[in-house]
C-alpha positions in Angstrom: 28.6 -20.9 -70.2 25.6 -23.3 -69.1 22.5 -22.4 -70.4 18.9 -22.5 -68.2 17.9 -25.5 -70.5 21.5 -27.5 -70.2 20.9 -27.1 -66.0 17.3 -28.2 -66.1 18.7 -31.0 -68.3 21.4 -31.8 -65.3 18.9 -32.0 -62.6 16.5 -34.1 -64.1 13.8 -31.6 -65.4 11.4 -33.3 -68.5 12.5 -36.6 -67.7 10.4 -39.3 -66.2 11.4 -41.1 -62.7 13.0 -44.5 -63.2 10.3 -47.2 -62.5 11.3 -48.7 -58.9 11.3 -52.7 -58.5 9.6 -54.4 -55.4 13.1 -54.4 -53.4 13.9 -50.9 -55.1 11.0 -49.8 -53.3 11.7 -51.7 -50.0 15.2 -50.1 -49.5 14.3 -46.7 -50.2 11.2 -47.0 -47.5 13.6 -49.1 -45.4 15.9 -46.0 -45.9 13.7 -43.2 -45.0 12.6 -45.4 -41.7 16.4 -45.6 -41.1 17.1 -41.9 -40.9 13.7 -41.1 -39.2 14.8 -43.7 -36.5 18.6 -42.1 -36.2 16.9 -38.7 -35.6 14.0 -39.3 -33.3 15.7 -42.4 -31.1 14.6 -41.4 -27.4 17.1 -44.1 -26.2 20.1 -43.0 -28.1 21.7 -42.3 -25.5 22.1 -46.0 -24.2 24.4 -46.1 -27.1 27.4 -43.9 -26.3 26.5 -44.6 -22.1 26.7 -48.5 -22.1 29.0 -51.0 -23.3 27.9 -53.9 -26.0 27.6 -56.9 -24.2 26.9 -61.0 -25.6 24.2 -62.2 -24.4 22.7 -65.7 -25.1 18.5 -65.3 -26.1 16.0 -67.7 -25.0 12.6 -68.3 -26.2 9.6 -70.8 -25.8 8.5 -72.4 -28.2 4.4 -73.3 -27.0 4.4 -75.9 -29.9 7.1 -78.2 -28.8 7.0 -76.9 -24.9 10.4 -76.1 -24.9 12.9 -73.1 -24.5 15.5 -72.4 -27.5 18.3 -70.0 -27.6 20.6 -68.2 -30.1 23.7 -65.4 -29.5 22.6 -61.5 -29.7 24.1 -58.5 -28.8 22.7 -55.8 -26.0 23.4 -52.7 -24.3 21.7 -52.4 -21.1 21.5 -49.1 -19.2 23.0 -49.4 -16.1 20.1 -47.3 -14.3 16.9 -48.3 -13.7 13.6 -46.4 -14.8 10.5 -47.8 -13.0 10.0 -50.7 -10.6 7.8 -52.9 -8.4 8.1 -54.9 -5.3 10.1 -57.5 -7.0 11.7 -56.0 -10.4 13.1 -53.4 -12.0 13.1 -52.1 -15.3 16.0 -51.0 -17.6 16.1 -49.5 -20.9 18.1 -51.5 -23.2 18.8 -52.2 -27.5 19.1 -55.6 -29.1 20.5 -56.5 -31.8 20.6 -59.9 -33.8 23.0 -61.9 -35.2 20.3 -61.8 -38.3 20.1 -58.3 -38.1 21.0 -56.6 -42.0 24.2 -54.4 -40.8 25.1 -50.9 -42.1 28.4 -51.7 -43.6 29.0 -47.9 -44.2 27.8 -47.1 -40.3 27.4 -50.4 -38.2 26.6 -48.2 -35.2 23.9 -47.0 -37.3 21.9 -50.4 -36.6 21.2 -49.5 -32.7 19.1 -47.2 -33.5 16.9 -49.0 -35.3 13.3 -48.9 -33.9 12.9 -52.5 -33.3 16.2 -52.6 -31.2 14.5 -50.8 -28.1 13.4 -53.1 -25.9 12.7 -53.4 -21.6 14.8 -55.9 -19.6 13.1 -56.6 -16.4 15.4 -58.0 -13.4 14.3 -59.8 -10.4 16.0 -57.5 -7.4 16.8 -60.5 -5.2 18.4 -63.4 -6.0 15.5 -65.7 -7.6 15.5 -69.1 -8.7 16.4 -69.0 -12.3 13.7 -71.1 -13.0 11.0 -68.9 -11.9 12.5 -66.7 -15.1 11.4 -69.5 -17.3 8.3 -70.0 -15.9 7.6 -66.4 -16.3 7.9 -66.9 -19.8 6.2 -70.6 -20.5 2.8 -68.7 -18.9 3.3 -65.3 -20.9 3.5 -67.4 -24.2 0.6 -69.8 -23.7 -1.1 -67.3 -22.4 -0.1 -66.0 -25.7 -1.5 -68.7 -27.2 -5.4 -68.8 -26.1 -4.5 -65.0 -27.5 -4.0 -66.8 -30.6 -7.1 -69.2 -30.4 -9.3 -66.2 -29.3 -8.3 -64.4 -32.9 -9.7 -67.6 -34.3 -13.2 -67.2 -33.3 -13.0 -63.9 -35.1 -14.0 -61.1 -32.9 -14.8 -58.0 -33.4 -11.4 -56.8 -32.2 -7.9 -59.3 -32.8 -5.9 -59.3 -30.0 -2.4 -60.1 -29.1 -0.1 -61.0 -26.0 3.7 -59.6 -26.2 6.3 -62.3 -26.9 8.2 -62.1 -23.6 12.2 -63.8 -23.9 15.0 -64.0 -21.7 18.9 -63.1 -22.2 21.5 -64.0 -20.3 24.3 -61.9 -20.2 27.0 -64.8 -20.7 30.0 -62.9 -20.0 29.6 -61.4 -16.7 30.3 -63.6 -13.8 27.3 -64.4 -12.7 25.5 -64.8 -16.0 22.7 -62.9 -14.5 19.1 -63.4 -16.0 16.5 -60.4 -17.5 13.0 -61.2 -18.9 12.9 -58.8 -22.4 9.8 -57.4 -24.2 9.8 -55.2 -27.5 8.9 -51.3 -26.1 5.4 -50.6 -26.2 3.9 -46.9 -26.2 0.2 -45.8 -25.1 -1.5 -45.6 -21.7 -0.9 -48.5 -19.8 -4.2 -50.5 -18.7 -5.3 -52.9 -16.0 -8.7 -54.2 -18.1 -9.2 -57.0 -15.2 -6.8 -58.8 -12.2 -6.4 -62.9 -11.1 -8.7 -61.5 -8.0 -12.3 -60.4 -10.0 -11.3 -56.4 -10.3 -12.4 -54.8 -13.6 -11.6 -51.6 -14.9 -14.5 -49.2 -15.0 -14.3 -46.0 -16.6 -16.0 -42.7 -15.1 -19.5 -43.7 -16.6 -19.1 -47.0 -15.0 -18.9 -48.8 -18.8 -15.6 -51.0 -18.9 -13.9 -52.5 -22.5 -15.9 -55.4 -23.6 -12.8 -57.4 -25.6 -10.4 -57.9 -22.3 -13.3 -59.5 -20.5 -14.8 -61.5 -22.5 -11.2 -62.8 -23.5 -11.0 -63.8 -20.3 -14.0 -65.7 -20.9 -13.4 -67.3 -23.8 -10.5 -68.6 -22.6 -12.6 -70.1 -20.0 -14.9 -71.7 -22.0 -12.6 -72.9 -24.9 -10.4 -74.6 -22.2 -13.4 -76.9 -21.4 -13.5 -75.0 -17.8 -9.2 -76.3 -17.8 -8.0 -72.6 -17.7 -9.3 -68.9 -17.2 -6.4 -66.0 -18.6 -6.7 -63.1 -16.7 -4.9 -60.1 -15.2 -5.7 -58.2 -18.9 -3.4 -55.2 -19.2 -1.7 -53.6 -21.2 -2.0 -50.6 -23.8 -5.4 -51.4 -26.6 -5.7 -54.8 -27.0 -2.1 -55.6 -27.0 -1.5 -57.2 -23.7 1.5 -58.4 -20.8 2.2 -60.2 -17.8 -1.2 -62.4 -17.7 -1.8 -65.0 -14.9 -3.5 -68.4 -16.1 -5.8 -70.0 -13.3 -6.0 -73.5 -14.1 -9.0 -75.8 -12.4 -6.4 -77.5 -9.9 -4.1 -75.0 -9.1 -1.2 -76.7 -10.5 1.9 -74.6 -12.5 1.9 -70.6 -13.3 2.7 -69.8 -9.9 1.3 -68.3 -6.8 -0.7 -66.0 -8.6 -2.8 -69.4 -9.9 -5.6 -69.3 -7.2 -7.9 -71.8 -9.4 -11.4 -72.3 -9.0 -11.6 -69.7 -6.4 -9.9 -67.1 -8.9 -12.5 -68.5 -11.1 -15.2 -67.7 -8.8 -13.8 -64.1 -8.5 -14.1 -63.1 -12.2 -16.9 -64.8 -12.6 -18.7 -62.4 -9.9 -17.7 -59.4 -11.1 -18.1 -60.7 -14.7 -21.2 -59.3 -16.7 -21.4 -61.0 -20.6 -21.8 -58.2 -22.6 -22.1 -57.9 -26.6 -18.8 -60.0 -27.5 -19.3 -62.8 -25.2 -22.7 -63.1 -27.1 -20.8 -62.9 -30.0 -19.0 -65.1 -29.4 -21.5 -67.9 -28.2 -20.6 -67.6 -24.7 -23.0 -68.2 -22.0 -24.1 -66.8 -18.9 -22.4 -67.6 -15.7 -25.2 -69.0 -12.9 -25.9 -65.8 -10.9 -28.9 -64.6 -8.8 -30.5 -61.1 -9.4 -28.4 -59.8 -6.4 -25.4 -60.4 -8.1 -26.3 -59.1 -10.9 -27.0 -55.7 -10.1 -24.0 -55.5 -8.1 -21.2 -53.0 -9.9 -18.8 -52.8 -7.0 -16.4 -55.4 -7.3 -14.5 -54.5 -3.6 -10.8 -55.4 -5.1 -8.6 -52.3 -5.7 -6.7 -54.0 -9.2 -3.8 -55.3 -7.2 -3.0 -59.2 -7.9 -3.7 -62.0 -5.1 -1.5 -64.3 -4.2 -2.4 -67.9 -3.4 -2.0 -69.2 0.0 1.1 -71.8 0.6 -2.2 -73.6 3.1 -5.2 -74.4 3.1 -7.3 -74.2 6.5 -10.4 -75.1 7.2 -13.4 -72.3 7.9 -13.7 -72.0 11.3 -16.4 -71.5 13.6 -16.3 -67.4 13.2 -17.5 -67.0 9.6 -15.4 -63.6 9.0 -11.9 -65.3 10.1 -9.6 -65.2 6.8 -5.9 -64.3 6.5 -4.8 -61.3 4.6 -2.9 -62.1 1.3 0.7 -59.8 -0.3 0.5 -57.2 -2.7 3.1 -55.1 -4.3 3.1 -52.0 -5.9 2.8 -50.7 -9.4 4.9 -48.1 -10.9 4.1 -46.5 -14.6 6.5 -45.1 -16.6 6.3 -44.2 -20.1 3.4 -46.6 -21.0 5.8 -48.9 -19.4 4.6 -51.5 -16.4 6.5 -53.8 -13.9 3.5 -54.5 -12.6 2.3 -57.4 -10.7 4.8 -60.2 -9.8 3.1 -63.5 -9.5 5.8 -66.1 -8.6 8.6 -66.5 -5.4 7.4 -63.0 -3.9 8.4 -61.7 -0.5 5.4 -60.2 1.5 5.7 -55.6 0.5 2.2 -54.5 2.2 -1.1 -55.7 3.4 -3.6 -56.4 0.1 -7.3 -57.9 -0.3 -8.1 -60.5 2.0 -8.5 -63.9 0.3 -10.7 -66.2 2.4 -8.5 -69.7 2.7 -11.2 -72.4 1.4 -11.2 -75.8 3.3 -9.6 -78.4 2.3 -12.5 -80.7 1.6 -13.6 -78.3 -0.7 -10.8 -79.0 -3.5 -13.0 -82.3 -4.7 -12.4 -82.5 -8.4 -11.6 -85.6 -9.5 -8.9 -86.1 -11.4 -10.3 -89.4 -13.7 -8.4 -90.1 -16.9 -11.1 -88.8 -19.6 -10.7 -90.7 -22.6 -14.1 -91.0 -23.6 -15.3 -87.8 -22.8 -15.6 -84.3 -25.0 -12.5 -83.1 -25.9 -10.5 -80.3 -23.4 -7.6 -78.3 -23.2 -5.2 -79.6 -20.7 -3.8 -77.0 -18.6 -0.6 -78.6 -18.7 -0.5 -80.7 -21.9 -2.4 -78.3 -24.2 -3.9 -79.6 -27.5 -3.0 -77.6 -30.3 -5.5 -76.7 -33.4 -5.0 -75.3 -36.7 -8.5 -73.8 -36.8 -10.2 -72.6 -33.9 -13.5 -75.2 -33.1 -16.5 -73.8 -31.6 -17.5 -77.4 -30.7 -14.5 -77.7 -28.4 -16.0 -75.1 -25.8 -17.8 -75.9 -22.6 -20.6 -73.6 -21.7 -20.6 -71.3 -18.6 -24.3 -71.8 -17.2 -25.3 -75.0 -15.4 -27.8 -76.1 -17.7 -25.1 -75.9 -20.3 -22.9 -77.7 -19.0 -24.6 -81.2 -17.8 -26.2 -81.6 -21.2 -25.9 -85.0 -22.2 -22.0 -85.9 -23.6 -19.8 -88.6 -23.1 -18.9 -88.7 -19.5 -15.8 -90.4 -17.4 -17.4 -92.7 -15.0 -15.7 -93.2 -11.7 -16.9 -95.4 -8.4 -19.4 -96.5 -9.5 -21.8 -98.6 -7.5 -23.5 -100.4 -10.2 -23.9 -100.1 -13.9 -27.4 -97.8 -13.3 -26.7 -96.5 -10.3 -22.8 -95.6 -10.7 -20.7 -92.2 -10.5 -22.0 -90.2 -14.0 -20.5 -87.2 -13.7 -18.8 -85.6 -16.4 -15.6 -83.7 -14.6 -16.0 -80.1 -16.6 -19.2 -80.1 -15.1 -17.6 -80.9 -11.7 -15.4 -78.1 -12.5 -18.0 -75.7 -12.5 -19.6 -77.0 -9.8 -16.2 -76.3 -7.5 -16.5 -72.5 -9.0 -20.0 -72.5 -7.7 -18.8 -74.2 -4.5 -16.4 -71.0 -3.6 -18.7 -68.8 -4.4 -21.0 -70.4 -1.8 -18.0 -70.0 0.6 -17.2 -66.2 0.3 -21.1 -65.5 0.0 -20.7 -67.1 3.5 -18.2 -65.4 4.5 -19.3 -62.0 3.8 -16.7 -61.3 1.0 -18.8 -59.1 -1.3 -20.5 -57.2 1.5 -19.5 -54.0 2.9 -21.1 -55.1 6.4 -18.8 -58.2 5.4 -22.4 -59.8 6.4 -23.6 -63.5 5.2 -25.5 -63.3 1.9 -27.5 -67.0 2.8 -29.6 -66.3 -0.3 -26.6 -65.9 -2.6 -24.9 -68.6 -0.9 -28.1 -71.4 -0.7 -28.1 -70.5 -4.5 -24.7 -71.3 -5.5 -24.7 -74.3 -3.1 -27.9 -75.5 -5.1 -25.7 -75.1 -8.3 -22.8 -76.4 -7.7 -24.8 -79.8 -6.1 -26.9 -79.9 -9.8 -23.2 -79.7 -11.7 -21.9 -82.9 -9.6 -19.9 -81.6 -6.9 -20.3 -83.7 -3.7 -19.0 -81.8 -1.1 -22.3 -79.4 -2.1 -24.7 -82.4 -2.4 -23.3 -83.7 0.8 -22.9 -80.0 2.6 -27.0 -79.6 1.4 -27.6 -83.0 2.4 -26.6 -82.2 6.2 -28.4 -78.5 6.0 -31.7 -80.8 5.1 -31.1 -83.5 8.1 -29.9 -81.4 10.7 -26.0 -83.2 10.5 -23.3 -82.0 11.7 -20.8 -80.8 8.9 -17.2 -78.6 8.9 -18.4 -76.3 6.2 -20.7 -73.6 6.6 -21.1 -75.0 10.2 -23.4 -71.9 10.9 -25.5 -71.8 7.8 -29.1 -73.2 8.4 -31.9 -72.9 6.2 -35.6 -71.8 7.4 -38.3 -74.0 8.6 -40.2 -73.6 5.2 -37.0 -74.5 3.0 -36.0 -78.1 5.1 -37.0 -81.0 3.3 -35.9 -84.5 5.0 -37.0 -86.5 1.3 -34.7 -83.5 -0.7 -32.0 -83.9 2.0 -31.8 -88.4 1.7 -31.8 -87.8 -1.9 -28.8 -85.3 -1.7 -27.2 -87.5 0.5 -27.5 -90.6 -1.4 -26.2 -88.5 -4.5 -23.2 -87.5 -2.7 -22.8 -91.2 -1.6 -22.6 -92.1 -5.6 -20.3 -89.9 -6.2 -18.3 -91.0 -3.7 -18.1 -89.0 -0.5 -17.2 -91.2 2.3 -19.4 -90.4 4.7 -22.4 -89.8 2.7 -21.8 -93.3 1.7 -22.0 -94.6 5.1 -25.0 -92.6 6.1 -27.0 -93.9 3.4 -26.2 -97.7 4.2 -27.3 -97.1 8.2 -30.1 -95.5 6.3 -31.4 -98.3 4.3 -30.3 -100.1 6.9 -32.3 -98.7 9.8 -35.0 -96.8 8.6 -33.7 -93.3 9.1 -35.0 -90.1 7.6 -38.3 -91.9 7.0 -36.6 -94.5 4.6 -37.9 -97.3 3.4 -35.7 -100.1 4.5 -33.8 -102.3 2.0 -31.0 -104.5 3.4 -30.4 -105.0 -0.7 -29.0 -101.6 -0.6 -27.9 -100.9 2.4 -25.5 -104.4 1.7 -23.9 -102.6 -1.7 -23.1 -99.0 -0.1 -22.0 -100.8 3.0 -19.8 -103.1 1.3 -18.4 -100.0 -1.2 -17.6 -98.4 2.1 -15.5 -101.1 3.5 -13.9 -101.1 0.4 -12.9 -97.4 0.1 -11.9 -97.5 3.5 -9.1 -100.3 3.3 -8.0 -98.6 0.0 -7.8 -95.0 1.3 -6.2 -92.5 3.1 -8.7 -90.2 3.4 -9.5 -88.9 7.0 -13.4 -88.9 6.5 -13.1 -92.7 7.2 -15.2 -92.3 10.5 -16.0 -96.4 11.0 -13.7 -99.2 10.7 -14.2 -101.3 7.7 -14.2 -104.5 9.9 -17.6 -103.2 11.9 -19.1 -102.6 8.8 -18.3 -106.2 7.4 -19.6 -107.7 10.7 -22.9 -105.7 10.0 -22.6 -107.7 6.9 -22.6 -110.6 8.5 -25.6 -110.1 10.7 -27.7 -108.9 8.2 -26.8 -112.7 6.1 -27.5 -114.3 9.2 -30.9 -113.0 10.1 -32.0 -112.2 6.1 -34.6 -109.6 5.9 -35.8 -106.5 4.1 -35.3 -107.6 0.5 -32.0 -109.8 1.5 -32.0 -113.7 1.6 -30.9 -115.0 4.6 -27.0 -117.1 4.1 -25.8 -118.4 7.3 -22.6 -119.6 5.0 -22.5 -116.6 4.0 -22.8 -115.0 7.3 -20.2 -117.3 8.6 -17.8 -115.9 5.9 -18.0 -112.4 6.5 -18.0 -112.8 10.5 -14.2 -114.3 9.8 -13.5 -111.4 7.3 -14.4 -109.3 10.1 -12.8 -111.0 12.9 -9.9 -111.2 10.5 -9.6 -107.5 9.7 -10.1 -106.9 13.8 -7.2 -108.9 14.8 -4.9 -107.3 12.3 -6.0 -103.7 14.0 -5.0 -104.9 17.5 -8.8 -105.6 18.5 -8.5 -109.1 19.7 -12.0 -108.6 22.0 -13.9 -108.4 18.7 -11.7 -110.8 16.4 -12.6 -113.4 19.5 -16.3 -112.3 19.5 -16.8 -112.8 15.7 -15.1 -115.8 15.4 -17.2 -117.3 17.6 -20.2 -116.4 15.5 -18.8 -117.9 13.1 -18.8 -121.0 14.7 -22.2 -120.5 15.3 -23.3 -119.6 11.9 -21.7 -122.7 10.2 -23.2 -125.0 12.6 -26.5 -123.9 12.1 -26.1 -124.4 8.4 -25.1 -128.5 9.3 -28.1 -128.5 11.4 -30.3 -127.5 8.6 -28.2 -130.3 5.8 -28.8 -132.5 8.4 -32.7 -132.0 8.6 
C-alpha cells in the first residue's frame, strides 16, 4: 500500500521544475493562447456554418509599387453584419498556407485569434480595379503612418494593412477587401471635407490632426492624409488629397480639401512638437470652433464650373451612410460611388483657378511625389515644407519657368505655389459664404487669403488683385470690390505686372499696352512694352489656352510700328519695322485676314524704301 511520502513523490512534491528553453517557453505560452482562443472565439461559429474555400491573397507592396499574391484558405459567412451605401461587411477566418497546423486537431487552427478577419464587398458590380486602388491608397497612406513614427511623437501610430482575396473557385472569382478584426470604439478623428471630432468639452485628440499635418508638410505641400478614424491611434480607410487632384479617387478633392482642414485646423502641442507651422489665418478664423461639416466624406465633382454671377450658387455633393458594428466600420466609400442622399455642399471652384504649374523640378528642394513617392530610411526634418507663407518662400532652389529675362523671369518655387492655390480656395469659399451660417461673404477673410496666396506665387490671385486695384473686369470674384481707402492703382500695376511674369496671359498683355500707352499712370517704356508684347505673341501661337484675347499677328504689327517710329527708350529700325510688318501680314493671311495681310504688306514696302532713301543720303 502507497504511502503519503511515495504519492507526494509521484506528483512531483520536493522536486524542482525543469528549467524551460526559449522555444520551451514559446510553445507552452503559444499553448495557453491556443486554448484561451478555442474557448472564447466569438466567431466560432463561422466554422461549422461555412464551407472552406481557396482563395488567392493579394497585397501591395509600397516599396516596389506593386500587388503580390500567394494561395490561403477562408471561410466567409454567408450573411452580412454591417454596411454602407456601397459595401457590406462579412465576418470571415483566414488561414495561411504558412500557418503552423495542429496535426493532432487541424480544425483547431481556425480558431486562432489572428484568423478573424472583415471581408468588405462592393454591392454592385464594380470595376475590379477600383479594389486595387482601394488598397495602393490604404498602404501609402500606411506609409506617411510610417514616416510620421519617424519623427518620434509623442504617440506611434499605425494604418491597418488592408489585402484583397479572391475567391478563385467560384464562378465569378468575386473580389473582397480584408482587414485583421479590430476591437474598441470606432472614431472619426477628422474627414477629406475639414470636420474634426470634438468631444463634449469641445477639446479634440491632438495626434490624428496633427498627422494629418505632418503629412502635409513632409510631403513638400505633394499630399495631405486625412479622413483619420479608427479605434486609438490605430487607423482605416484614409483618403490622400494630393496638390493636383490626380489618383486615390473621387474622394481626392486637392487643394480645396486642403483648404478645408486647414480651416478647421488649430496646431496644437504635437504640431509644435513636431516643428510644424502655423497655417496663414486671420483672427476671425481663428476663433471660429464650428467647422459646419457633419463627418460625412465629400466627393469631388466629375466638373469644374466657373462661379457665377450669384455668389451662393454651388451644387450639392453624395454622401453615404455609416453603420457601426462591433467597433467595426464600412464607413465612407471614396471611389465609383452611386449618388445615396443629399451631403455638404462643395462649392465647384473655376477652372482658372487650378494654376499650379506642373514644371520638372530638378533643382529644387527635395519633395515627395504623390505618385512616385521617394522612400527614406530615416525620417528627415529637412525634407518638410512649412505651412505659413513666410515659411514657405524663404530663399531655396527654385524651378524657373517663362521667364522674361534672366532678372526679371518666372522665380517661383512650385510648393510655394501650392500653398498659394490652398489660399486661393479659401478666398473662394470665404466668397462664397461657406463658413457662415448667414452663408454671407466674409470680404475680410477672403481679401486676406487673396493677399496670401498672391505673396506665395499664385497668379490667378496677383492677377484677380491686380483687376480689384484697376477696376478690370475679371470671372472670379466678379462681385468682390474693395473700399475706396484700400484701391491702390501703383499696388494694382505691380500685381499685374507680377502676374504677367508668371505668366498669365492676359496680365501679360495688359502690362505691354501699359508700358506701351501710359496707362495706370505708367511711365512709358517701349523697351518693355516690346519684350512682354513679343512674349505674348509667342505664348499665343504656342497655346491653347482660351485667355488668348488678341491675335498674335496685331501684336507683332504693334511691333512693327513702334520700330518704325522709335521712341520711349526704343531705337527706331525701319529694317526692322519692315520685318515684323511681313511677320504680321504673314501670320494674317494664314488666319483668313487678307484686308490686314494686304495692309501690312504694303507698310512694308514703305518701311524698306525709306531705309534706301536714307543709304542713299
Amino acid at each position: 500500500m502507497a504511502t503519503v511520502n511515495d504519492k507526494k513523490v509521484e506528483l512531483g512534491f520536493g522536486r524542482k521544475p525543469a528549467k524551460l528553453s526559449a522555444f520551451g517557453k514559446w510553445k507552452q505560452f503559444s499553448a495557453a493562447a491556443h486554448d484561451y482562443a478555442h474557448l472564447n472565439d466569438e466567431w466560432g461559429y463561422i466554422f461549422d456554418k461555412s464551407p472552406t474555400e481557396r482563395a488567392m491573397r493579394w497585397r501591395y507592396d509600397v516599396l516596389k509599387k506593386e500587388f503580390f499574391s500567394d494561395e490561403v484558405e477562408v471561410k466567409i459567412d454567408p450573411e452580412s453584419f454591417a454596411h454602407g451605401a456601397m459595401r457590406e461587411c462579412f465576418r470571415a477566418k483566414k488561414l495561411s498556407k504558412f500557418t503552423s497546423r495542429n496535426t493532432a486537431n487541424p480544425d483547431d487552427d481556425w480558431h486562432l485569434p489572428f484568423a478573424n478577419i472583415v471581408a468588405k464587398k462592393y454591392f454592385n458590380d464594380t470595376d475590379r480595379k477600383a479594389y486595387f486602388d482601394d488598397v495602393q491608397l490604404q498602404m501609402d497612406a500606411k506609409y506617411w503612418a510610417e514616416e510620421y513614427n519617424k519623427a518620434d511623437p509623442p504617440k506611434k501610430i499605425d494604418i491597418m494593412q488592408m489585402m484583397i482575396i479572391e475567391l478563385v473557385d467560384r464562378p465569378e472569382k468575386p473580389l473582397f477587401h480584408v482587414e485583421t478584426v479590430i476591437e474598441g470604439v470606432y472614431v472619426k478623428y477628422n474627414s477629406n471635407s475639414g470636420f474634426v471630432e470634438h468631444n463634449s468639452d469641445h477639446t479634440c485628440r491632438n495626434t490624428p490632426q496633427a498627422f494629418s499635418h505632418f503629412t502635409f508638410e513632409a510631403s513638400g505641400h505633394k499630399l495631405m492624409v486625412v479622413d483619420v478614424q479608427g479605434v486609438g491611434d490605430i487607423y482605416t480607410d484614409p483618403q490622400i488629397h494630393t496638390y493636383n487632384g490626380e489618383g486615390y479617387g473621387s474622394g481626392n478633392l486637392a487643394t480645396k480639401g486642403m483648404a478645408l482642414f486647414f480651416n478647421t485646423h488649430r496646431c496644437n502641442v504635437i504640431c509644435e512638437a513636431l516643428g510644424l507651422s502655423k497655417f496663414d489665418l486671420t483672427s476671425k478664423e481663428r476663433k471660429r470652433t464650428n467647422t459646419f461639416s457633419d463627418g460625412f466624406t465629400c466627393m469631388r465633382s466629375l466638373s469644374l464650373s466657373s462661379v457665377g454671377s450669384d455668389k451662393h450658387s454651388f451644387e450639392e455633393e453624395d454622401e453615404e451612410e455609416q453603420v457601426f458594428d462591433s467597433g467595426i466600420e464600412d464607413s465612407v466609400e471614396k471611389k465609383n460611388r452611386s449618388p445615396s442622399h443629399s451631403a455638404l455642399p462643395i462649392i465647384r471652384l473655376p477652372s482658372s483657378s487650378l494654376h499650379v504649374p506642373d514644371e520638372k523640378m530638378e533643382n529644387s528642394d527635395r519633395v515627395f511625389c504623390p505618385v512616385e513617392i521617394a522612400r527614406t530610411d530615416k525620417y528627415n526634418a529637412s525634407f518638410r515644407r512649412p505651412t505659413n507663407m513666410q515659411g514657405a518662400t524663404k530663399s531655396r532652389p527654385r524651378a524657373r519657368t517663362n521667364s522674361l529675362d534672366q532678372e526679371g523671369g518666372d522665380q517661383r518655387d512650385v510648393r510655394a505655389t501650392i500653398l498659394g492655390q490652398i489660399h486661393f480656395d479659401l478666398a473662394l469659399y470665404h466668397y462664397m459664404g461657406r463658413f457662415e451660417e448667414d452663408k454671407a461673404s466674409d470680404v475680410k477673410s477672403t481679401i486676406f487669403h487673396l493677399k496670401t496666396a498672391a505673396d506665395c506665387g499664385l497668379c490667378i490671385a496677383e492677377f484677380t488683385l491686380a483687376c480689384l486695384h484697376l477696376n478690370i473686369y475679371h470671372d472670379d470674384l466678379k462681385e468682390l470690390e474693395l473700399e475706396d481707402n484700400q484701391i491702390s492703382e501703383s499696388e494694382g500695376f505691380d500685381y499685374m505686372e507680377r502676374a504677367a511674369k508668371h505668366g498669365h496671359m492676359t496680365a501679360i498683355l495688359k502690362v505691354a499696352q501699359a508700358y506701351h500707352m501710359g496707362y495706370y499712370d505708367v511711365t512709358r517704356d517701349w523697351v518693355k512694352a516690346e519684350k512682354y508684347y513679343r512674349k505674348y505673341a509667342d505664348c499665343s501661337t504656342s497655346s491653347s489656352d482660351l485667355s488668348v484675347i488678341e491675335p498674335a499677328y496685331q501684336l507683332v504689327s504693334k511691333l512693327a510700328e513702334m520700330y518704325q517710329h522709335g521712341g520711349f527708350g526704343l531705337p527706331k529700325n525701319p529694317l526692322k519695322s519692315g520685318y515684323l510688318y511681313t511677320e504680321a501680314a504673314e501670320a494674317a493671311m494664314a488666319g483668313a485676314n487678307g484686308r490686314l495681310a494686304n495692309k501690312w504688306f504694303m507698310l512694308a514696302e514703305e518701311v524698306w524704301a525709306e531705309c534706301e532713301d536714307e543709304e542713299e543720303e
